[in-house]
C-alpha positions as CSV (number, residue, x, y, z in Angstrom):
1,X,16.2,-2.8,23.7
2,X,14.6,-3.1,20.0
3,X,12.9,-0.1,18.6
4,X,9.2,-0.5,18.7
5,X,7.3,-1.8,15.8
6,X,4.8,0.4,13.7
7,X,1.6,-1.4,13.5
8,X,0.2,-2.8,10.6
9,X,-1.8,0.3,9.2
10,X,1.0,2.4,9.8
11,X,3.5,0.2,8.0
12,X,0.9,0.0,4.9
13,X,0.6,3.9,4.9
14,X,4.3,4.5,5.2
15,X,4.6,2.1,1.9
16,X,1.8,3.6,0.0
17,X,3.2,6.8,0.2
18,X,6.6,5.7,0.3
19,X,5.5,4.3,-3.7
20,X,3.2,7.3,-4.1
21,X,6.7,9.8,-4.1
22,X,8.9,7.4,-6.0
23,X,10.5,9.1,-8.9
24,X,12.9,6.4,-9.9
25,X,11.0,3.8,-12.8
26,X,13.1,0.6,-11.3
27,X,12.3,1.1,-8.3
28,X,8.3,2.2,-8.9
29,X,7.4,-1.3,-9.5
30,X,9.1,-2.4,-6.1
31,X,7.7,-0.1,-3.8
32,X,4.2,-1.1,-5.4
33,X,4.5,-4.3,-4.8
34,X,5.7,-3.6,-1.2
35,X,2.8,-1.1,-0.6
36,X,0.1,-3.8,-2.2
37,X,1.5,-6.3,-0.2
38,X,1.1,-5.0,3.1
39,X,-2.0,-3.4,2.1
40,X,-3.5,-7.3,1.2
41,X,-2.3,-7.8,4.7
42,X,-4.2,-5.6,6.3
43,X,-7.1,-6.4,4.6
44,X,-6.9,-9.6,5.8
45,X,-6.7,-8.6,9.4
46,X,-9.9,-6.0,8.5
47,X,-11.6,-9.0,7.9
48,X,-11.0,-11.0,10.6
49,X,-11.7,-8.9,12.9
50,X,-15.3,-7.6,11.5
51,X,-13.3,-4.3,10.9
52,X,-14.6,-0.7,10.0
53,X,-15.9,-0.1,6.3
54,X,-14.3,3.5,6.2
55,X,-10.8,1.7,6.6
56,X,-11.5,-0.6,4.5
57,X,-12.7,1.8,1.8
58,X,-9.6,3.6,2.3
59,X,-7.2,0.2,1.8
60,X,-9.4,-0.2,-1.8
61,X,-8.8,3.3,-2.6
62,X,-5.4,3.1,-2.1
63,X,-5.0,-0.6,-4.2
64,X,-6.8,1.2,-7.1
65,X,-4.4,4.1,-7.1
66,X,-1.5,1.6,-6.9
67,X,-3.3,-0.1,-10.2
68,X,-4.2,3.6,-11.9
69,X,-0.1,4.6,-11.1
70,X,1.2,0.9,-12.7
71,X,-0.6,1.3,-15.7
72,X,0.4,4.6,-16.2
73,X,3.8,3.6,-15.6
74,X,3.4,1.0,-18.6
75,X,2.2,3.9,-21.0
76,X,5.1,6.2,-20.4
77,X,7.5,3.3,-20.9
């Protein structure tokens, strides 16, 4: 028996915070990319399926933060 999967907007939450509390600088730029990955993901599926605005708000705030924690990244480099 296979463990049960997390659905999608629980896997994009996990990642986002999972890159949120990342201390280590090579692995920053991974977990962003995983966390903006399955973020676009789940955008697409928002889409699709005519899905809430507050949701969808919440998968833009959380790309911009993403953006805002890259570029800060850059400058302390």
């Amino acid at each position: 028996m296979s463990a049960p999967q997390a659905s999608p907007a629980q896997n994009w939450r996990a990642l986002y915070e999972a890159a949120l509390l990342e201390f280590d600088p090579v692995k920053l730029l991974e977990r962003i990319a995983e966390a903006e990955k399955a973020i676009a993901e789940e955008a697409v599926m928002l889409i699709r399926e005519s899905g809430d605005r507050i949701e969808r708000q919440k998968l833009e705030d959380a790309m911009q933060t993403l953006a805002d924690l890259k570029r800060h990244r850059g400058s302390a480099a």
